[in-house]
C-alpha positions in Angstrom: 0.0 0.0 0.0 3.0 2.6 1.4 4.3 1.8 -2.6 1.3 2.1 -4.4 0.8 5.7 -2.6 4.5 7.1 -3.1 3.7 5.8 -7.0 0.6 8.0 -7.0 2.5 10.7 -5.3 5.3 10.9 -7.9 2.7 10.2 -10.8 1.1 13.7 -9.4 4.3 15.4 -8.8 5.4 13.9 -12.6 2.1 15.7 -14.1 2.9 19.3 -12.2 6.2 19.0 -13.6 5.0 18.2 -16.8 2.4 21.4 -17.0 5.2 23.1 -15.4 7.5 22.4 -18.8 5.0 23.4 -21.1 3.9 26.6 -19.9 7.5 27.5 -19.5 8.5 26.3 -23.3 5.6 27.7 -24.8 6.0 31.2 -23.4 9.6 30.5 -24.2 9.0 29.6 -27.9 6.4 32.7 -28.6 8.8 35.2 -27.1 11.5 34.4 -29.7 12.3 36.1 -32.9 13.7 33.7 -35.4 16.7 34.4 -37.6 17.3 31.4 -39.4 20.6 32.0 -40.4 21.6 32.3 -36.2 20.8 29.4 -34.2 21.3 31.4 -30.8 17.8 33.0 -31.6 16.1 29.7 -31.7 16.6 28.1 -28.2 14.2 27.6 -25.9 13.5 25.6 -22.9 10.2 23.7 -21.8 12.2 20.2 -20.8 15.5 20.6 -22.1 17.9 22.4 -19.9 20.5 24.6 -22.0 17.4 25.7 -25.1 17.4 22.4 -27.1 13.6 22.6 -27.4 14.4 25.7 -29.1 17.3 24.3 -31.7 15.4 21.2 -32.7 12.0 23.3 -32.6 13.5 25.2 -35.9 15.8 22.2 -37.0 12.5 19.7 -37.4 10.9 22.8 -39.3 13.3 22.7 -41.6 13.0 18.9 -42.6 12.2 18.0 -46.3 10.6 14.6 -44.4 9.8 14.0 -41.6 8.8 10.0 -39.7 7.6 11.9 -36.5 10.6 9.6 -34.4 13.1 9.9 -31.8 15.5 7.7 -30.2 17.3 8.9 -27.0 19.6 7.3 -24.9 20.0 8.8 -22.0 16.3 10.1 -21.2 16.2 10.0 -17.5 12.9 10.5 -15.9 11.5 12.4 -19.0 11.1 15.4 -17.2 14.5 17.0 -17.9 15.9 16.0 -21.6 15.7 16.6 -25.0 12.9 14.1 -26.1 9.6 14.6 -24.1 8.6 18.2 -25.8 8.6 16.1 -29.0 6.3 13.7 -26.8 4.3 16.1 -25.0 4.1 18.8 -27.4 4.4 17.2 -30.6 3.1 13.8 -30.2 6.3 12.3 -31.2 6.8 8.2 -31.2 10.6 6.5 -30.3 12.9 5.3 -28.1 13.7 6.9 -24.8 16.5 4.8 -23.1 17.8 4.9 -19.9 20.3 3.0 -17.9 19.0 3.6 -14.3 15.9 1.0 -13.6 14.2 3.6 -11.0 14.8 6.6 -13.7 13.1 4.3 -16.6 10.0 3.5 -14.2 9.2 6.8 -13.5 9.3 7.6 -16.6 7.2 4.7 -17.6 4.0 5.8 -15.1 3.9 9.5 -16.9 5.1 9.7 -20.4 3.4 6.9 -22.0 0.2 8.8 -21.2 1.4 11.6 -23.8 2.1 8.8 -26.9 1.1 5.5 -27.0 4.4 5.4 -29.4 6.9 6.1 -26.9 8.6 3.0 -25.4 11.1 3.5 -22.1 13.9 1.1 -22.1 15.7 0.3 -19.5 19.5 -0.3 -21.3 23.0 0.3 -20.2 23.8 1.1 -23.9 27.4 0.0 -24.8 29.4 -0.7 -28.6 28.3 -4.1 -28.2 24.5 -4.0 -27.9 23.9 -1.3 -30.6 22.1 -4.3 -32.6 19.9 -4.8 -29.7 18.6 -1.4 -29.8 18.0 -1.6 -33.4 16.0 -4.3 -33.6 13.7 -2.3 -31.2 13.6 0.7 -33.3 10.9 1.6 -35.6 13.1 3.9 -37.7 16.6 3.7 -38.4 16.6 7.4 -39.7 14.5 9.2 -36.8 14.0 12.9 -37.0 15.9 13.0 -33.9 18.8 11.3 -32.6 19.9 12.2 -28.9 22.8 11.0 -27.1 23.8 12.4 -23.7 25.4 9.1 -21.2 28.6 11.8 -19.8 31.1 9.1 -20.6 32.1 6.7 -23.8 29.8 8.7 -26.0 32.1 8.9 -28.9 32.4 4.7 -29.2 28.5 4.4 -29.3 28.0 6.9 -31.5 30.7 5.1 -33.8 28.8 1.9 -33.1 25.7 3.3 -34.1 26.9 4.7 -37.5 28.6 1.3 -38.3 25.0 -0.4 -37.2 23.2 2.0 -40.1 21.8 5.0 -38.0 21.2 7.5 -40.1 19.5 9.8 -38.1 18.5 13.5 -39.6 19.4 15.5 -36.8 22.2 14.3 -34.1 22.1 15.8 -30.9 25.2 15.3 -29.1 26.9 16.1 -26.0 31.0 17.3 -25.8 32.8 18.0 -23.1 34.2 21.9 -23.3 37.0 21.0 -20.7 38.9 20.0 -23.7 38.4 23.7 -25.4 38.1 24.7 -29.2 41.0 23.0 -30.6 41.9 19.4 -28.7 40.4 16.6 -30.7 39.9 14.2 -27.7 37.6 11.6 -26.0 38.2 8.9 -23.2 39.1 5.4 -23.6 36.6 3.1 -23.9 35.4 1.7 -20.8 32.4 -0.3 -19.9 30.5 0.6 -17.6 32.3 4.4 -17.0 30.4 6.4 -14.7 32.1 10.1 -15.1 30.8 10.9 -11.4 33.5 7.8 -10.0 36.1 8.2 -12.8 37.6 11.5 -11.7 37.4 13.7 -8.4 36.6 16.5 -10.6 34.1 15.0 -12.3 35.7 16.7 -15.3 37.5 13.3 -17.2 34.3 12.3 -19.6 32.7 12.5 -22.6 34.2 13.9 -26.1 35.6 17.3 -26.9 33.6 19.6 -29.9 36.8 18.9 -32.5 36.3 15.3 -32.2 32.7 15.5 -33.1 33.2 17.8 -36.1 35.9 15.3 -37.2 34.1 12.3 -36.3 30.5 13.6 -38.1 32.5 15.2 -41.1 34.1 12.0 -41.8 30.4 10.4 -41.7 28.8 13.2 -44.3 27.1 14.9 -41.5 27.2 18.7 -41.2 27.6 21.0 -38.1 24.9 23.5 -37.1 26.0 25.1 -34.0 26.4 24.5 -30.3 23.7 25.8 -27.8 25.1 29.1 -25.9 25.7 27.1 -22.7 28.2 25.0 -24.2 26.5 21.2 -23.1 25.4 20.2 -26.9 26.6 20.1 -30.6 23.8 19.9 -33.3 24.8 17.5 -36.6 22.3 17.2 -39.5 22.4 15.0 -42.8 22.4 17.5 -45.8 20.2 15.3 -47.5 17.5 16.2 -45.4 17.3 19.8 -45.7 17.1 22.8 -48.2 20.5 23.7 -49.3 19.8 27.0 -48.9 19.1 27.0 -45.4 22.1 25.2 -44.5 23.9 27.3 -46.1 23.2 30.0 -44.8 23.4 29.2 -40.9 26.2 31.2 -39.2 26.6 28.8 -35.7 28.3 28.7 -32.6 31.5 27.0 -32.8 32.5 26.2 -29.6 31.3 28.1 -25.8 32.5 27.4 -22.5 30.4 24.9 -20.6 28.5 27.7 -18.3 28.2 25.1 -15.3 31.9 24.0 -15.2 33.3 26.9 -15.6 31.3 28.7 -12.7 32.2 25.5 -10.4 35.9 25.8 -10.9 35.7 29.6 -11.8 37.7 30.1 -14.8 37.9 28.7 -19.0 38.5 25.1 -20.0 41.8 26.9 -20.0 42.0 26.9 -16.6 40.1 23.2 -15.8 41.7 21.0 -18.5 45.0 21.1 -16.4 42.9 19.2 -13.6 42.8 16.1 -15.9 46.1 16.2 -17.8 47.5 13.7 -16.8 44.4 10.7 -17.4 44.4 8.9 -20.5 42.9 10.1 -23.9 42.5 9.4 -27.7 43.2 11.2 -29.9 40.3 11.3 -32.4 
């Protein structure tokens, strides 16, 4: 019974949360004023933290076709990430996966409700069970392609690519310890948890140089990082006007806004923290 009532208690909580987000976003999204050529006018927040929403917002607008599908590993609870405004505000189907069990339930007893097309998976996703998670996917060429596990980030994407994902928009997360210029990421490592791996909790992920090589190499194209410095944004040129692409003017590279207020100063300043760890040189 004490279970059943802190499950109705969170489902509750989940749905204020929920209204919550999409008051915020929407007011968010009306107040901007869109110049296509700069994605920094774009962002906005309803679940997203650092104006994702926004990006993808103009991004999906922009799509010569469109399958309506998402896949996202590393989805959490659902009520802070870069899939459920597709869910909740656009009706979205996909994939939202998550590693944690407790995370996944949650998420299970809210988001569902929003899109009988939305499956939570609980799945520690590593370079050797891409397959798995293709098999459960709908669409090897979603809309939107999200990947955010603060660790070997760089090996799944690889794993992915060599699988044949093709998604249209690739959301990714680098690491702007590394700065503008350093074209790192970790070793792989099963299992990495970036909160155990340093005492910084700095020694993770994928710097933005290694993406842009790593996506170039793969015929993506970069659109911009968001202002906060968390997220790169790749797209398939296949998929959009010419034109358009053409004429966005991004952000290359900006100093991860959280990091650098913890240890107050650049990545400058922080990537002399992790030195001397291990790193490959992408």
């Amino acid at each position: 019974m004490i279970k059943q009532f802190i499950s109705y208690l969170w489902g509750v909580r989940s749905r204020q949360q929920i209204a919550i987000a999409m008051s915020k976003g929407a007011a968010a999204r009306q107040a901007r004023v869109i110049d296509l050529t700069r994605p920094a006018s774009w962002e906005f927040s309803g679940f997203s933290q650092n104006g994702e929403d926004g990006i993808l917002d103009v991004l999906r607008s922009q799509l010569v076709e469109s399958n309506r599908y998402f896949i996202e590993i590393g989805s959490a609870d659902g009520m802070q990430n870069n899939s459920s405004w597709l869910v909740v505000a656009e009706q979205y189907e996909g994939l939202a996966v998550e590693g944690n069990p407790q995370l996944v339930e949650r998420a299970r007893r809210v988001i569902p409700e929003y899109s009988i097309g939305v499956e939570c998976v609980n799945m520690f996703v590593g370079r050797d069970n891409v397959q798995e998670l293709k098999t459960r996917a709908f669409h090897c060429d979603p809309d939107v392609f999200s990947l955010d596990i603060d660790g070997v980030d760089f090996y799944i994407a690889q794993a992915l690519m060599e699988a044949g994902f093709r998604p249209r928009i690739f959301v990714v997360e680098y690491n702007a310890v590394y700065g503008p210029e350093r074209s790192l990421t970790i070793p792989y490592q099963e299992g990495f948890d970036f909160g155990r791996a340093h005492p910084t909790q700095l020694y993770y992920g994928v710097s933005i140089a290694a993406w842009r090589s790593f996506f170039q190499r793969h015929g993506y194209r970069f659109v911009t990082v968001d202002r906060k410095g968390v997220n790169a944004f790749f797209v398939d040129p296949k998929c959009f006007p010419l034109d358009f692409l053409e004429g966005i003017h991004g952000l290359e590279f900006a100093e991860n806004k959280y990091q650098s207020m913890k240890f107050r100063g650049d990545s400058d300043r922080q990537f002399p923290l992790i030195s001397d760890q291990s790193f490959v040189q992408v």
